[in-house]
N, C-alpha and C positions, 0 to 999 in steps of 0.2 A: 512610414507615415508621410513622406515627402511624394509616394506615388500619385499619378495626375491624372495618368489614363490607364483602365482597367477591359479586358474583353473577359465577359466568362458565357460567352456563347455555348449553344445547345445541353444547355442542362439536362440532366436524363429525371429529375426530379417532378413527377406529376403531381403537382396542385390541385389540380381539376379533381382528384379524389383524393380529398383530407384525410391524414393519418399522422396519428400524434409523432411521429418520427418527421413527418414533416414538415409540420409545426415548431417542430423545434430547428430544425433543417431555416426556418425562413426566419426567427429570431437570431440565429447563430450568425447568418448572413447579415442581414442588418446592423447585429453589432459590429461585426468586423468592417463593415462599408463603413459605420461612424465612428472606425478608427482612422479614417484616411482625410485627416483635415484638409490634404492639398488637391483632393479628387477632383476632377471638373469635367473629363470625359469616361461614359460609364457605358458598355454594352454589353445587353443583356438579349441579344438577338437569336429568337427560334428557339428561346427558352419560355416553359410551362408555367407563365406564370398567373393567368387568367382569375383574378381577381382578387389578388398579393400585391399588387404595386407598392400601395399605399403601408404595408407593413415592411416590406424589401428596402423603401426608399427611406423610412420615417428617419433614421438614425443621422444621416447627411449632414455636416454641420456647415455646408456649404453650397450654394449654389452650383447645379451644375452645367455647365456651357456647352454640351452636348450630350443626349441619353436615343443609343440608339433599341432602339423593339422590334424591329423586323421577323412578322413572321410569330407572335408571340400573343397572339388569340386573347388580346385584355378583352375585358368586360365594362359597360357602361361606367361601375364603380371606377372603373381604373381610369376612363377619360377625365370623371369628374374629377378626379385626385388632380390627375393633369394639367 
């Protein structure tokens, strides 16, 4: 729980084609990130995650001080989450 910075770079998980395995894939995540109350650097770089942001990040119970996406094909929804 005390973890502050996380990398989980190049996911092999494709978003872009929904599949209830990976649907639950993107709730399992989220929970487990809003287990990390000390989180504040988060990278998620070259990972599929094109129009998930906003379900990926909901959990957070805190602000984060740096979130990197390189490489990671968001979608307009995902800016606007932004």
């Amino acid at each position: 729980p005390e973890l502050r910075s996380l990398k989980l770079q190049y996911s092999n998980v494709d978003v872009r084609r929904p599949t209830p395995e990976s649907a639950i894939g993107i709730r399992c995540l989220a929970g487990q990130l809003g287990m990390l109350p000390s989180l504040r650097e988060l990278n998620l770089g070259s990972s599929r995650l094109s129009g998930n942001l906003r379900q990926i990040l909901c959990d957070l119970q805190a602000p984060l001080e740096s979130l990197e996406l390189a490489f990671c094909s968001l979608l307009p929804a995902d800016l606007a989450f932004l």
